[in-house]
C-alpha positions as MATLAB code, in Angstrom:
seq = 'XXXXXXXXXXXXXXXXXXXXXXXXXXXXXXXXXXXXXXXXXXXXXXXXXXXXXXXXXXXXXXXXXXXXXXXXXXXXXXXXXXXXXXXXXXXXXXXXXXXXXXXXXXXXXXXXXXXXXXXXXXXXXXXXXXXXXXXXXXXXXXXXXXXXXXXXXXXXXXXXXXXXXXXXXXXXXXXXXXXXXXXXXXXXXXXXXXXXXXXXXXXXXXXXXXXXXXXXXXXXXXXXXXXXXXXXXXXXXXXXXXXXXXXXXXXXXXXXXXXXXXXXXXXXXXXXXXXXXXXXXXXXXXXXXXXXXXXXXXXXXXXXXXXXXXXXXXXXXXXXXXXXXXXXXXXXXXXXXXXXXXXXXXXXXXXXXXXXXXXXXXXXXXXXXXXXXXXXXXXXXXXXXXXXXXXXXXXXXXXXXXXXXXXXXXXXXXXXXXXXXXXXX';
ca = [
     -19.415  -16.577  -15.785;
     -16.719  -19.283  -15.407;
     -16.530  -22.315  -13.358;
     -13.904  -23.918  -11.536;
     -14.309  -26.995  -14.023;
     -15.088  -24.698  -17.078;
     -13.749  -26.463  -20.141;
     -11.055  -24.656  -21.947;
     -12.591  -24.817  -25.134;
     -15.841  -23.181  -23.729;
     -13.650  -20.199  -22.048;
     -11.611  -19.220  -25.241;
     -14.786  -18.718  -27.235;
     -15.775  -16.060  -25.101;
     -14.150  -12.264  -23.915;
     -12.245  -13.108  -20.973;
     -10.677  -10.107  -19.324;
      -7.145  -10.437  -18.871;
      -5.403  -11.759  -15.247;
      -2.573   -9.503  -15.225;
      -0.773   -6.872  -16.964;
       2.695   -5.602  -18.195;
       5.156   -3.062  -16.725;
       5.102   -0.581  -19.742;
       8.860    0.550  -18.604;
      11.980   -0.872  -16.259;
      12.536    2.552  -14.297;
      16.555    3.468  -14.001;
      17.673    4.133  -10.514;
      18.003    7.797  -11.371;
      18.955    9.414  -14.135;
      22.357   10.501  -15.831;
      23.897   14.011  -14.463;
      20.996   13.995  -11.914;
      22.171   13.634   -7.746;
      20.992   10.429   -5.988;
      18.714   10.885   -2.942;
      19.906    8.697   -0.020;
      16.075    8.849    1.660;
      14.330    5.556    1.171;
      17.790    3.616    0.674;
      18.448    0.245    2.777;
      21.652    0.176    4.800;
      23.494   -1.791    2.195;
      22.568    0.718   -0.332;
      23.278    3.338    1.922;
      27.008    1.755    2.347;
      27.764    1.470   -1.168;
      26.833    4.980   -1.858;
      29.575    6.118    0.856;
      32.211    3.948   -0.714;
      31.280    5.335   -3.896;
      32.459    8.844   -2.824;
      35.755    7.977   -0.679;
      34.552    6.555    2.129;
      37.111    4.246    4.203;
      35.364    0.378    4.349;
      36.615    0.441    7.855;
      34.727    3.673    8.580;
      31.588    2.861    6.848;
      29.838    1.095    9.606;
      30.115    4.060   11.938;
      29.365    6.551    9.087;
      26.246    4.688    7.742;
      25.167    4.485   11.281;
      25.185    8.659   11.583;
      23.533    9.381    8.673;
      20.770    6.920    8.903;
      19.935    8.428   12.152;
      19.900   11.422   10.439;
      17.645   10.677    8.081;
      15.063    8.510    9.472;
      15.203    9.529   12.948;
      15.755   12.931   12.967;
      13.980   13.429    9.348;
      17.096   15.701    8.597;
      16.345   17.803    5.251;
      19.856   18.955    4.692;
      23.178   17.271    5.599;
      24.524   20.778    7.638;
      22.047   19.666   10.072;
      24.084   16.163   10.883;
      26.048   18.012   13.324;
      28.245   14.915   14.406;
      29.547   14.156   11.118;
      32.523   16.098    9.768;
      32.658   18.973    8.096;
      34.719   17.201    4.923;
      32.127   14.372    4.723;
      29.353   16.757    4.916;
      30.755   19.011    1.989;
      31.352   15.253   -0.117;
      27.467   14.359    0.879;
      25.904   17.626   -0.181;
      28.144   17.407   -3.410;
      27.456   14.090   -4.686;
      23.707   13.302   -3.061;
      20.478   15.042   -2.123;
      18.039   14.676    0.962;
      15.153   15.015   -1.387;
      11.780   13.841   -0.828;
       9.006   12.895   -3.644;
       7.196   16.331   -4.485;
       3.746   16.618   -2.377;
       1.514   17.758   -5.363;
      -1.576   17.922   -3.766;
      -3.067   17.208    0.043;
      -6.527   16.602    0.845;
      -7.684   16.397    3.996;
     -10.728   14.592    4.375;
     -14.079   15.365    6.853;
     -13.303   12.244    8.651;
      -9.459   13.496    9.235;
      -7.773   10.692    6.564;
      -5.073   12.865    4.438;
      -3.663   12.096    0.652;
      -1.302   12.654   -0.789;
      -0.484   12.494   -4.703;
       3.166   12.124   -4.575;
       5.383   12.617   -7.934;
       8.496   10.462   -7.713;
      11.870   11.762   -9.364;
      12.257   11.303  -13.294;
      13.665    7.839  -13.840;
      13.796    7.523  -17.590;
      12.822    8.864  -20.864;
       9.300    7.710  -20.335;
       8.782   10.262  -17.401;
       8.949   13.167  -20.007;
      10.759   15.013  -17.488;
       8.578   14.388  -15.114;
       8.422   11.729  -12.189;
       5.677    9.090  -11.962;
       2.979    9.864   -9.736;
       1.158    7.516   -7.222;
      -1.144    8.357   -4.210;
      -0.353    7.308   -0.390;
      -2.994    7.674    2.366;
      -3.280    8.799    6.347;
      -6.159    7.121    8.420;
      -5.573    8.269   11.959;
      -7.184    6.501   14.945;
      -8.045    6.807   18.477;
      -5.823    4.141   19.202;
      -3.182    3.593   16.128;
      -2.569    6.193   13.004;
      -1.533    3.631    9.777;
      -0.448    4.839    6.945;
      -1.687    2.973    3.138;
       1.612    2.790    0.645;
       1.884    2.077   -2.760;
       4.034   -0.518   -4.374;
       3.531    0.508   -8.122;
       2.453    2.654  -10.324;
      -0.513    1.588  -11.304;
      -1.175   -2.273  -10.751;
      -0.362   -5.636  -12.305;
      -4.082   -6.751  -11.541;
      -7.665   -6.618  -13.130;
      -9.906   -6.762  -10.321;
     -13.184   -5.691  -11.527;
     -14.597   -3.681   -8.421;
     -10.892   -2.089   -7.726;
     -10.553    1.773   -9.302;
      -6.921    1.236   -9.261;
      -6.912   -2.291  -11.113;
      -8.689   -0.045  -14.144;
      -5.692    1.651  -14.780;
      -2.004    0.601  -16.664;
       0.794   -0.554  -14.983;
       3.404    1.659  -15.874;
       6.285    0.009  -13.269;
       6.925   -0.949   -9.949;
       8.680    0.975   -7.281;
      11.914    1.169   -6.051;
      12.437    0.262   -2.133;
      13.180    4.001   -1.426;
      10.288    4.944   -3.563;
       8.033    3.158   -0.851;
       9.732    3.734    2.172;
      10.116    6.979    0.999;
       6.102    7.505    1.184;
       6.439    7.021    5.078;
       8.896    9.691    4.910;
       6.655   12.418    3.173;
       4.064   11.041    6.150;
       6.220   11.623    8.802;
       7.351   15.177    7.879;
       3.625   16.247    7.170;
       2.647   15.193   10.568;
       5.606   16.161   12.380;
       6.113   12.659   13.485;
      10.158   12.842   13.661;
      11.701   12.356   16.882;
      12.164   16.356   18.316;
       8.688   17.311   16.353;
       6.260   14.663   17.897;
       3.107   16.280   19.337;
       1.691   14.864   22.655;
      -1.428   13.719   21.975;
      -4.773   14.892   23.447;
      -2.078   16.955   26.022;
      -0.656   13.818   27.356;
       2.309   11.193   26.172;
       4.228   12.084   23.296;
       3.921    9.056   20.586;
       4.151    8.263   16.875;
       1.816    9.413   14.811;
       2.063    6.731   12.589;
       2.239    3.302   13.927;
       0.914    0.782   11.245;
       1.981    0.015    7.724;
      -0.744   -1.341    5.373;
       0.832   -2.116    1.429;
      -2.724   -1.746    0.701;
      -2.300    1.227   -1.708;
      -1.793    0.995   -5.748;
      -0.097   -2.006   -6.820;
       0.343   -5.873   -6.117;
       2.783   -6.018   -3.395;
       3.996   -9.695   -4.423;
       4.655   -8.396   -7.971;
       7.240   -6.143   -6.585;
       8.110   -8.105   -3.724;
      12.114   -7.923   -3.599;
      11.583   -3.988   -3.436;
       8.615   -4.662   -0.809;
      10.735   -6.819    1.483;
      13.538   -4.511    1.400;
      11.165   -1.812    2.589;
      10.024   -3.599    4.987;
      13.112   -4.238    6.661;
      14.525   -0.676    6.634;
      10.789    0.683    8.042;
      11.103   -1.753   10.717;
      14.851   -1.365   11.825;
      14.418   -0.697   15.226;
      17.889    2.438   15.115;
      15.554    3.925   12.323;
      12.179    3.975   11.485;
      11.390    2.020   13.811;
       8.065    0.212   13.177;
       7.369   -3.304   15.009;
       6.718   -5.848   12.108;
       3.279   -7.114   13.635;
       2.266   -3.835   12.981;
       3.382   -4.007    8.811;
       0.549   -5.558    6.836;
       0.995   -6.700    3.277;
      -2.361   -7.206    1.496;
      -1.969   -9.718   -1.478;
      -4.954  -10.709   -4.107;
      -3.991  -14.081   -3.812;
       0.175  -14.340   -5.758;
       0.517  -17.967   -4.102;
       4.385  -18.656   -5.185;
       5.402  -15.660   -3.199;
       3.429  -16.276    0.038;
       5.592  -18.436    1.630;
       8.796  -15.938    0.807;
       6.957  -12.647    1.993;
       6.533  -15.059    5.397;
      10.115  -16.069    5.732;
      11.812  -13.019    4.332;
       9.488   -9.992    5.358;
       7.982  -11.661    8.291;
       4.913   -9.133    7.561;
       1.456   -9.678    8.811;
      -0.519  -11.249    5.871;
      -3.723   -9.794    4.022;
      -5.400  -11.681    1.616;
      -8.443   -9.844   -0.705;
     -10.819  -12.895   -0.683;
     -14.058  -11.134   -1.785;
     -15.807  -14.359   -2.886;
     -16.330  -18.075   -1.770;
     -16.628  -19.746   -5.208;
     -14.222  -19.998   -7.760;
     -16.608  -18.926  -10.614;
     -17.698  -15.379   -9.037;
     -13.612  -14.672   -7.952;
     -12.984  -15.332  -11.197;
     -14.944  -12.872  -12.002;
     -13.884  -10.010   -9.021;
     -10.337  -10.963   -8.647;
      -8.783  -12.555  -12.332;
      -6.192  -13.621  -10.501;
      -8.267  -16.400   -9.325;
      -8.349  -18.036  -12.759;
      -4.417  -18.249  -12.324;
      -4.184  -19.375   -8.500;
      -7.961  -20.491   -7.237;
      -9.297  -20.237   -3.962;
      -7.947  -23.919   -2.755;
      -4.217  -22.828   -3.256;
      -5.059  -19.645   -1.893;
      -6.039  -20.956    1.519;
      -3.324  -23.621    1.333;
      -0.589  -21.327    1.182;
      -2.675  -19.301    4.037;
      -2.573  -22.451    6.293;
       1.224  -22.561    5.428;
       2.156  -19.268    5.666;
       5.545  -19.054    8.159;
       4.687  -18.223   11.876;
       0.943  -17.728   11.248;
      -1.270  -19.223   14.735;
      -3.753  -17.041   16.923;
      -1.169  -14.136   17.829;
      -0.670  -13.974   14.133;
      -3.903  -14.124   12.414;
      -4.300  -13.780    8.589;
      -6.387  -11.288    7.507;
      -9.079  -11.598    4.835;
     -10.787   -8.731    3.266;
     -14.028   -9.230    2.055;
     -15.806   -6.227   -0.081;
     -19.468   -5.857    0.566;
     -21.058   -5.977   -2.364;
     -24.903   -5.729   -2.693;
     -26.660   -8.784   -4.906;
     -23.233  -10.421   -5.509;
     -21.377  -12.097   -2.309;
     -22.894  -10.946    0.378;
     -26.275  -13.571    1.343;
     -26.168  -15.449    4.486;
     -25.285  -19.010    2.197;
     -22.137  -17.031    1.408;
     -21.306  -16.367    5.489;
     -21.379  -19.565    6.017;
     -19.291  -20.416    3.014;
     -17.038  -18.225    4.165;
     -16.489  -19.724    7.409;
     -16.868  -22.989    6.180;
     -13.698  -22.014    3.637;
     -11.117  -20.757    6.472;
     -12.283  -23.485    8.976;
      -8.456  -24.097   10.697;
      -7.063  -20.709    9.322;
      -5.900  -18.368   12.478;
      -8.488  -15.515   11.058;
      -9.825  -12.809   11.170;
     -12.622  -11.051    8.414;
     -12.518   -7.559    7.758;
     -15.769   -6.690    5.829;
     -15.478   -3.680    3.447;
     -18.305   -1.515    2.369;
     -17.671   -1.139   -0.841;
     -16.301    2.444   -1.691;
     -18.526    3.949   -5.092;
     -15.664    5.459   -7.799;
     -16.817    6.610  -11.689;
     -18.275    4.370  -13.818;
     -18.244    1.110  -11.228;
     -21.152   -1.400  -12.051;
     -21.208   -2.338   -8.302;
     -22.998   -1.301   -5.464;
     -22.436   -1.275   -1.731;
     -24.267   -3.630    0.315;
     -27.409   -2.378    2.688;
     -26.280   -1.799    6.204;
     -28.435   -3.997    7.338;
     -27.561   -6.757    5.005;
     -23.635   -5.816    6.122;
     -24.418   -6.050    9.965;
     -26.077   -9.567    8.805;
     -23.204  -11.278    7.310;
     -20.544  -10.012   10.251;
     -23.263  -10.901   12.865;
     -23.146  -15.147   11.486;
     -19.327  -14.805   11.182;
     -19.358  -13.499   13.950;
     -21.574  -16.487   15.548;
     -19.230  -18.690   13.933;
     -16.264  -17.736   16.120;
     -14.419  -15.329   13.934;
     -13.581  -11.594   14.153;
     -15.601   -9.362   11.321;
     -15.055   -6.167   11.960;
     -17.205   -3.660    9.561;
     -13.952   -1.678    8.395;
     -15.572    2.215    8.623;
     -15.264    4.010    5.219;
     -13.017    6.567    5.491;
     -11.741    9.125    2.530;
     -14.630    8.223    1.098;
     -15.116   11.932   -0.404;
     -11.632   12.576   -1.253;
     -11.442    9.174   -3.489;
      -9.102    7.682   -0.538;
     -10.807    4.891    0.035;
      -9.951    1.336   -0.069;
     -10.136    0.359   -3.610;
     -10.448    4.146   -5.204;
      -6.670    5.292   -5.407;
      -5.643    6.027   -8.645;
      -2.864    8.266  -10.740;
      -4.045   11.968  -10.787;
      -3.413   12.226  -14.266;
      -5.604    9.915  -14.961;
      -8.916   10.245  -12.418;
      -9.123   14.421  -12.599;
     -10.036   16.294  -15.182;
      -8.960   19.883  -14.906;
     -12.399   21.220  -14.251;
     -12.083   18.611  -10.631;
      -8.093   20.231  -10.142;
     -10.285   23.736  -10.179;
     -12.868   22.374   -7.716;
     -10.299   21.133   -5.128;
      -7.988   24.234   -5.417;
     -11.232   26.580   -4.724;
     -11.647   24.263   -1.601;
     -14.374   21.626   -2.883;
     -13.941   18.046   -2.528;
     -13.993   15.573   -4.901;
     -17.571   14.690   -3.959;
     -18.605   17.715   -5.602;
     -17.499   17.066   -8.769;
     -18.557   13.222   -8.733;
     -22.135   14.366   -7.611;
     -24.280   11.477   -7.184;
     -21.364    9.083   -7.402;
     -21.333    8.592   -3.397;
     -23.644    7.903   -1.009;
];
């Protein structure tokens, strides 16, 4: 296991897994011959595509304006249902662009309520084989808040060693519409468009889903033009209409683009910590190795508008014999001393073939209770999805976690527990 002051010599004579990984493929916007879909786009994209069929600069503003309601207030499916815009600009709409949404192939609906869905994106190249890339978004509801986990790639840049997704390629990034588009496919599941929203419990009609969390496949600051961009169109307040303090972007530590995501985004921050020393992140989170846990909370203490209305949140996964004694509580708080905080401890969520366990309850309600002491929030974050694989750190490509005897299991109604048998707890 390496040190912080590991000589390089030492390191190169031994297998060191690798920090980060390749996009195999630079996705096309769409492909030749095949109709654009307008969902997902920003409102400059949204322009340009209306002054690439005709449309008047002078009447853009207005027109943009109607058909964004359209779409991501009204969740319109088909443009004969944007009843105040003409009948000509209609007929030029439906002819040159779709209203289509990534294909839904498969739900699962956990025990605990938490949906997800495996969502295949439209073909973008060669490389698709004719078939869009697939990547899995997630549903937690709450009494209080319902947030929704997106995806930023397919597959992920990183290597961390406890993370189910970070075993798998990165095959690209996402477009913005790709991940806005996942809120989208949420919000027509649910019924959560304005003229569909169910009152909940029998009493005020509200959103169904009310938080963001880029805490799904992917490294959010590896993609983080396309990640900004989404964030401003799912927070626009005549669309989508999400408050930014309630948009989270989870990072395992991408330092240079901290202080941008801050100024440009202005997202709550997350930051996957999961160890105090340099030598055991380098280890869980490769990353480390690249930007160590001193830059790390440096850019943290720097990060634009951060104070105690905006706290930074670290995630810490509970793992059992590896980073979770009481000397590594207090290292913890010792570490984020002056850092508006707060600690979200994760049980660690079992997925095939992991060498880690989950800590003992006990030992769990023993680390929060001396951050805790120390003045910090530490929420135990509750497992949820645990038996559908939705779980924080178990998303992964279909293709590549389900063997078709598991497809059979969850088509006759069985969930993925009972195929992984012995796998959870």
């Amino acid at each position: 296991m390496a040190t912080a002051s590991f000589d390089t010599a030492r390191r190169e004579t031994r297998a060191v897994p690798p920090i980060e990984k390749a996009p195999e493929v630079t996705a096309l916007s769409r492909l030749p011959g095949r109709k654009r879909s307008l969902v997902g786009l920003s409102r400059a994209d949204l322009k340009q595509a209306l002054l690439e069929i005709g449309v008047a600069e002078r009447e853009t503003r207005m027109r943009v304006s109607q058909v964004w309601h359209w779409i991501y207030v009204r969740g319109a499916r088909d443009f004969a249902e944007m009843t105040n815009v003409g009948k000509g600009l209609k007929a030029q709409l439906a002819d040159a662009f779709t209203l289509d949404r990534p294909e839904v192939v498969s739900e699962q609906v956990s025990r605990d309520g938490t949906r997800k869905w495996l969502l295949r994106m439209a073909p973008t190249g060669a490389h698709d084989h004719n078939r869009g890339a697939e990547i899995e978004c997630v549903y937690i509801p709450g009494d209080d808040r319902g947030t929704l986990c997106v995806s930023s790639q397919v597959g992920c840049t990183l290597t961390c060693s406890f993370c189910h997704t970070g075993t798998q390629r990165l095959v690209r990034n996402l477009s913005t519409a790709e991940i806005v588009s996942q809120l989208v496919v949420a919000r027509d599941a649910l019924g959560d468009f304005a003229g569909q929203m169910p009152s909940k419990d029998g009493g005020e009609v509200g959103r169904l889903v009310t938080n963001i969390v880029f805490m799904g496949m992917g490294e959010p600051l590896y993609n983080l033009d396309a990640v900004i961009d989404a964030v401003a169109v799912m927070s626009d307040q005549e669309g989508l209409a999400l408050s930014r303090r309630r948009i989270t972007v989870s990072t395992s530590g991408v330092v240079p683009q901290i202080e941008r995501l801050g100024l440009e985004a202005n997202a709550m921050l997350a930051i996957s910590l999961h160890a105090v020393r340099d030598d055991l992140r380098d280890e869980l989170v490769p990353l480390n190795r690249k930007y160590p846990i001193a830059q790390l909370l440096e850019a943290c203490r720097n990060y634009p508008g951060v104070s105690n209305a905006r706290r930074i949140t670290f995630e810490y996964v509970m793992l059992k014999g590896v980073n979770d004694s009481d000397a590594d509580a207090r290292a913890l708080v010792r570490l984020l001393k002056g850092i508006p905080a707060k600690i979200n401890l994760i049980p660690f969520n079992p997925w095939p073939g992991s060498k880690y366990e989950c800590s003992d309850w006990e030992r769990i309600d023993h680390f929060s209770e001396i951050v805790f002491n120390a003045g910090y929030a530490s929420p135990v974050r509750t497992p949820r999805g645990r038996d559908i694989l939705a779980a924080c750190g178990q998303l992964k490509s279909e293709t590549e976690k389900l063997r078709a005897r598991a497809r059979m299991m969850l088509e006759e109604g069985l969930g993925a527990e009972g195929f992984y048998a012995g796998g959870e707890d």
